[in-house]
C-alpha positions, 0 to 999 in steps of 0.5 A: 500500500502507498504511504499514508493508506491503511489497507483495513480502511481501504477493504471496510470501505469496499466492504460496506459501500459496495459490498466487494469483500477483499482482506487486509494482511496479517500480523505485521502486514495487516495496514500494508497490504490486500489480499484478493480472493480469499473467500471462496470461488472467484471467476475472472470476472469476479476478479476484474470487478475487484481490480476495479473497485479497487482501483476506485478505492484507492483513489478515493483514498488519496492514492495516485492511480489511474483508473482501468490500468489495473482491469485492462492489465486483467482483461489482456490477460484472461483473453488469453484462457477465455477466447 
């Protein structure tokens, strides 16, 4: 995570907007990071609108990001197991 962003604020927020259900890290990471996919299945879809929203997320959280990079980066990559 940028400096200045607490990763358990930025998956509540996800959470309890939006209902998109992310985790926080653990132990010494729990501020620093997010884990995605942590609670059951997960299909590429599921996946680019996690990327999206968190995109949107961070951003709301004052991070400089550029929205889609992370989703287009996804898709390019699926296209190549589902097409």
């Amino acid at each position: 995570m940028p400096e200045g962003i607490d990763s358990t604020k930025v998956v509540k927020f996800m959470r309890d907007e939006w209902g998109i259900f992310m985790a926080a890290g653990q132990d010494d990471y729990k501020t620093k990071i997010v884990r995605i996919g942590t609670i059951g299945y997960q299909d590429y879809f599921d996946t680019i609108m996690g990327l999206a929203a968190f995109e949107m997320a961070m951003k709301k959280f004052g991070a400089d990001v550029e929205l889609g990079v992370g989703v287009k980066a996804a898709q390019e990559v699926f296209m190549s197991h589902l097409c």
